[in-house]
TORKE-364338 format. One record per residue (C-alpha): residue in one letter; x, y, z negated. Coordinates in steps of 0.5 Angstrom, whole numbers, plus 500, padded with zeros to 3 digits. Each point is the difference from the previous one (the first is absolute). Example, Ala and Ser with C-alpha at 12.3 -4.5 7.8 and 13.67 -1.06 7.14 Angstrom:
BEGIN
A525491484 S502507502 
***
This chain:
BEGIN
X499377433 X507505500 X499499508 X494503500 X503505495 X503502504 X497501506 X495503497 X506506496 X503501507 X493501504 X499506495 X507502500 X500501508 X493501501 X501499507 X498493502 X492500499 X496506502 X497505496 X505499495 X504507498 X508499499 X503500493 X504507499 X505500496 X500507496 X508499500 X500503506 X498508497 X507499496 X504499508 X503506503 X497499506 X492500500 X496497506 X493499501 X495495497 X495500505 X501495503 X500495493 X493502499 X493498502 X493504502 X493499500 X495505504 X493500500 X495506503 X497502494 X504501492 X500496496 X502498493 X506496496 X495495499 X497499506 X508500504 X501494494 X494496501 X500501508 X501494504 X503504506 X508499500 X505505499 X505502506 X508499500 X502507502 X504501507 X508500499 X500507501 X502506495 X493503502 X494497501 X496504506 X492499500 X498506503 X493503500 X496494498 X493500496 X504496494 X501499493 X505497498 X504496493 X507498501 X503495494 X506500497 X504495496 X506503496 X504496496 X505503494 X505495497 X503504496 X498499493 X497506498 X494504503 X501505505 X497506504 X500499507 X498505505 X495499508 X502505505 X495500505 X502504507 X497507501 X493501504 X494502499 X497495494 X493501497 X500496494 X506496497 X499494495 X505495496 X497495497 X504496494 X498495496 X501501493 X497497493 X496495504 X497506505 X500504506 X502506499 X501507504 X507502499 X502505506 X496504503 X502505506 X497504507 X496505502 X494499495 X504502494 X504508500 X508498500 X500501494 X495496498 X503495503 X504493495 X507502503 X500508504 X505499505 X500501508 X499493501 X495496497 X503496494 X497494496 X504500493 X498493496 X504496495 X502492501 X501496494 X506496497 X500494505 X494501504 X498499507 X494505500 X496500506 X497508502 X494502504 X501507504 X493503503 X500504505 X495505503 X502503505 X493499506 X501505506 X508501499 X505498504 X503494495 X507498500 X503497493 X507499498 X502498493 X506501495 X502497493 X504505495 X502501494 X498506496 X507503500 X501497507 X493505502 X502506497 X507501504 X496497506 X495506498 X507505499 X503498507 X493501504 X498507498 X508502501 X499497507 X493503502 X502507496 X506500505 X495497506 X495507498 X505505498 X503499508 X494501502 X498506496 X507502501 X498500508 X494502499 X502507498 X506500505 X495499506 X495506496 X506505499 X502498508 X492503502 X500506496 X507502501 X500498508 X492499502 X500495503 X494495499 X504494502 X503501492 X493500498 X498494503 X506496497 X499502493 X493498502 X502494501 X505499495 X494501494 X496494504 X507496498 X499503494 X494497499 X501493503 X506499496 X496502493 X494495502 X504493503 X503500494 X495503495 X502506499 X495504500 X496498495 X505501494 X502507503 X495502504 X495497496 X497496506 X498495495 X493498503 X495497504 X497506503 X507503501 X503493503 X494501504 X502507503 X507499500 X501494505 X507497501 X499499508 X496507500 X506505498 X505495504 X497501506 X499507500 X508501498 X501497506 X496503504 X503506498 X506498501 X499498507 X497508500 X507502498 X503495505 X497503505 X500507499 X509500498 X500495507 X495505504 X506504505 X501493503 X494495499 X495506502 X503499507 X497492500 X493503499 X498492501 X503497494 X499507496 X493499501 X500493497 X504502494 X495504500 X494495500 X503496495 X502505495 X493502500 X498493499 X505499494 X495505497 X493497502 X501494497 X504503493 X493505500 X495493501 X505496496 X500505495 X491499500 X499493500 X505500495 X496504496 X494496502 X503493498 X494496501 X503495506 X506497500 X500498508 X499508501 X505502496 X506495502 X498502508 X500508498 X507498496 X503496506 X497506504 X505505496 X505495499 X501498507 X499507503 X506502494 X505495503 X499503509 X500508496 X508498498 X500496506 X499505504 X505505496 X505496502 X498500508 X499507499 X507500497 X503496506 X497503506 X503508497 X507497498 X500497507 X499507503 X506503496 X496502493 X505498495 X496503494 X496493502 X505496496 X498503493 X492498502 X501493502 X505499495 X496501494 X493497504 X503493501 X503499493 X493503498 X497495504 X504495498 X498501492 X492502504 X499492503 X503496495 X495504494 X495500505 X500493504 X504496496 X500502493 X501493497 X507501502 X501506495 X499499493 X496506497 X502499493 X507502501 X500506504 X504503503 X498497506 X502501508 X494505500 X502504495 X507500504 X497501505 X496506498 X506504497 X505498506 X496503504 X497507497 X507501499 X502499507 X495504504 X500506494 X508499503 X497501507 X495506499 X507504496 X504498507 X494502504 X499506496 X508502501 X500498508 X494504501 X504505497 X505500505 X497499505 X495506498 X508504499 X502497507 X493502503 X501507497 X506500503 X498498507 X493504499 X506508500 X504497506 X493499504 X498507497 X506503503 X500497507 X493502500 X502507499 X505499505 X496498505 X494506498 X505505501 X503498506 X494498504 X495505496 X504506497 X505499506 X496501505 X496505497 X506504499 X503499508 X493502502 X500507495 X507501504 X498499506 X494505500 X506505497 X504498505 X496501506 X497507497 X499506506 X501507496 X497502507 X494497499 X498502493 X494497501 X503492501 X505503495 X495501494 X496494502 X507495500 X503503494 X493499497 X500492502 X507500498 X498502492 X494496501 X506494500 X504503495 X494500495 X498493502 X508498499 X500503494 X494497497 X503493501 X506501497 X496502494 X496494501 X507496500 X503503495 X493499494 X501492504 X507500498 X499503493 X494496498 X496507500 X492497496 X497506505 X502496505 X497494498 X493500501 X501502507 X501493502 X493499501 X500507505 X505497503 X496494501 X493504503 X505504505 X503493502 X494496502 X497507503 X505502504 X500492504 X492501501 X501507502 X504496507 X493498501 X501493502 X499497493 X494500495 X503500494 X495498493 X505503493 X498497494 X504504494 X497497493 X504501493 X503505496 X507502502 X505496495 X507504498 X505497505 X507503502 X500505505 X506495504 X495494499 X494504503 X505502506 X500493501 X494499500 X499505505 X505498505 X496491499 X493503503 X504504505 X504495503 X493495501 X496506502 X507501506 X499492500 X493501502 X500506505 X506496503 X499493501 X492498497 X496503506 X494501495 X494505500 X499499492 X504501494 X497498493 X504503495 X499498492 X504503495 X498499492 X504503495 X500497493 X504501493 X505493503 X500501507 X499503507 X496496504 X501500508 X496497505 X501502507 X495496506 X500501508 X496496505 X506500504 X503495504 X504497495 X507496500 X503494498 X504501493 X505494501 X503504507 X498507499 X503501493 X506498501 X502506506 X495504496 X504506498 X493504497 X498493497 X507499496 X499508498 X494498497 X501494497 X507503497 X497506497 X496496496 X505496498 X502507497 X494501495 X500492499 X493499504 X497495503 X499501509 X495495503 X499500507 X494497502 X501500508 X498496506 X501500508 X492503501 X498502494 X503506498 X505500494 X499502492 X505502495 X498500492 X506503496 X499500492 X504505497 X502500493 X500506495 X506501495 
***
């Protein structure tokens, strides 16, 4: 008889040996110092449609042993599940005991105790009931109950949560335990979301003061963070007053996610744009799959709204999911090939995207791993590490851009002078030994030779006098002399179709934007270097000519149908090229060449303004 006692007393206390049995939990373990979860000592029961206590106690289905696993990971499932929990309290006195229950997107939540002989509701928590409705108001969902003096009290937990991604994880805590539990998790999320707004407001204050939509883009991105950090841990719905099903349904997890990565690839792209821009195949991939992160957040975002089939759903999920992880992937490629063309700035991005992936995957694919009841986890690090390294990154490219718009400026005067100088002295200069020579050669014998000599050599001067001028105003930065340029650009094209051996199609579109008459100079001189590189080299008969003037930049398009050259042999020797490319380099704008043997060259140059 004691034998049997015995075997029986130790199959309840380890309830590991016979299937469906839960484990007995001591509740000593609330008055540890450390605190681990209890998933894995609990049993569950599913079924496809509710139902009640009474129907879970009379069922002939067997309970579940629990994975040994912190989280419990069932995904999208049709499922309603029970899970039983057997607590035991050896003290002599009663005693109030609290169920944390990990964060997500719970419907209904019900802790079932026997007391007086009956079953009775005790805790009720979720997306049915407004936060403050809710048995115990706390970010995490929590069920209170009270454990008499040496009993071994055995509980039920519904748990309605259909067409929601499912993951259960569990803790057991006294109340004292729970209140500074509770104390430690606002003072981490407050510093967690105080970071961000803190980023927020830098990344705003840096687009007004520099006008720079890539600061937008960031602050965009950082207020999707915000987002994801406040619904993973449900945060929203005590703070943002996301405390329902429709608001759960609009808002979805993955959704907002997806999109913050799909705007931080479009951060990506545009602060690696200089050196990624040259590699037009991986840009445009970068491009297709940034696009695809959207497309599947804006379906996702629709059946999630929806929710009627579960299979849908978990294919739309992992469609979103799977796209998410090759966006931060292709972030990280995207980094590698522009650090490996001598991009530093790179750095800050790979750096921040890989700890951020690190955090992403775990959270994504293996979120058993993690224990979402005592945050913060990698991917809280994660995001926090990597804002701050890439807000860091925008700051240093900001100061760089700077210094080279300074060295720019600088070499910007040094090329307005060498141009004046060589105005002068092929332009001015010569006009001038012409004018003297005119005065020189003068026969006061012949009056009429005289009069006609002295009349071409005042034609001379004037003309002399009217570049000096022109000069002048371009070293002045004079505004009468700004809207010229367009002028200029007529009189230049019209004096190559004037030689007749070109057709010459020029279209101008745009208003004319302020621009600083050095730079406009440069401008000039870009198109009249291609024009001498045409009338010498191209062996054309048809120029087209596309210049677009916007409120950001110049556009510039210049095409012939000549015959061409090989860019990797000629560029090299090519002085005119080098000019081309060089003086772009002064206003910080970007030169394509599209060229070949046989079919004629075009050259687009995008200029930006201020």
């Amino acid at each position: 008889m004691r034998i049997t006692i015995r075997v029986l007393l130790f199959i309840a206390l380890t309830g590991t040996a016979v299937p469906g049995l839960s484990q007995i939990i001591d509740a000593g373990i609330c008055d540890r110092d450390l605190h681990f979860p209890i998933t894995s000592q609990t049993c569950f029961l599913r079924s496809t449609s509710p139902i009640t206590i009474d129907s879970v106690l009379r069922s002939k289905d067997t309970f579940t042993k629990a994975d040994n696993q912190p989280v419990l990971e069932f995904k999208y499932d049709p499922y309603y599940y029970w899970l039983r929990i057997i607590v035991q309290n050896r003290q002599p006195e009663a005693r109030r005991l609290m169920l944390l229950m990990a964060p997500f997107g719970l419907y209904e939540g019900g802790l079932y105790q026997k007391k007086a002989g009956q079953w009775q509701k005790v805790a009720h928590t979720g997306l049915k009931y407004r936060f403050e409705d809710r048995t115990y108001q706390f970010t995490h969902h929590v069920f209170p109950f009270d454990a008499a003096a040496g009993s071994i009290d055995t509980l039920y937990l519904s748990i309605d949560a259909s067409n929601a991604y499912k993951y259960f994880g569990f803790a057991l805590l006294n109340p004292r335990e729970l209140k500074m539990f509770e104390n430690k998790i606002y003072f981490v999320f407050g510093i967690i979301v105080g970071l961000l707004i803190l980023f927020f407001v830098l990344n705003i204050s840096l687009f007004f003061s520099l006008k720079e939509k890539l600061h937008l883009w960031y602050a965009l991105y950082i207020f999707l963070l915000f987002l994801v950090v406040m619904k993973n841990d449900l945060l929203d719905q005590q703070f943002l007053w996301l405390d329902s099903e429709l608001a759960f349904r609009l808002t979805p997890y993955m959704t907002i996610g997806a999109l913050a990565i799909a705007v931080l690839m479009h951060v990506a792209q545009r602060f690696l744009k200089p050196v990624l821009s040259h590699n037009k195949r991986l840009y445009r991939f970068s491009t297709i799959l940034k696009m695809n992160v959207v497309i599947s957040a804006a379906v996702h975002a629709v059946i999630f709204y929806i929710g009627t089939n579960y299979r849908i759903e978990t294919a739309v999920f992992n469609w979103a999911r799977i796209s998410t992880l090759l966006a931060i992937c292709f972030i990280i490629i995207d980094c590698i090939y522009c650090i490996y063309k001598g991009q530093k700035s790179a750095w800050f991005i790979l750096t921040g995207s890989f700890i951020f992936m690190f955090g992403s995957v775990q959270r994504l694919f293996y979120p058993s791993t993690l224990s979402f009841l005592f945050p913060p986890t990698t991917f809280h690090l994660g995001i926090i590490t990597e804002t701050f390294i890439i807000t860091v990154a925008l700051i240093y490219r900001f100061w760089s851009e700077r210094e080279k718009q300074r060295e720019r400026e600088t070499q910007i005067q040094v090329q307005t002078l060498h141009d004046i100088s060589e105005e002068i002295h092929d332009n001015v200069g010569q006009t001038l030994a012409l004018a003297n020579l005119h005065l020189r050669t003068i026969n006061l014998k012949d009056e009429a030779a005289a009069a006609s000599k002295l009349e071409d050599a005042t034609k001379l001067i004037s003309k002399t006098i009217i570049d000096l001028r022109g000069l002048s105003r371009v070293m002045k930065n004079d505004p009468e002399h700004s809207g010229k340029m367009a002028d200029k650009i007529k009189e230049l094209f019209h004096e190559i179709e004037k030689t007749g051996a070109f057709k010459v199609e020029l279209n101008m579109d745009g208003e004319i934007p302020d621009m600083e008459n050095t730079k406009q100079a440069i401008v000039i001189r870009i198109l009249q270097e291609i024009t001498q590189n045409i009338i010498k080299h191209a062996r054309a008969t048809v120029v087209n000519a596309s210049i677009i003037f916007t409120t950001t930049q110049i556009i510039l398009k210049i095409r012939d149908n000549g015959i061409g050259f090989d860019m990797s042999s000629t560029y090299p020797d090519s002085n005119g090229l080098k000019n081309i490319t060089n003086r772009c380099l002064l206003l910080n704008a970007t030169c394509f060449i599209d060229t070949g043997i046989g079919k004629g060259t075009e050259i687009a140059i995008s200029i930006p303004i201020g």
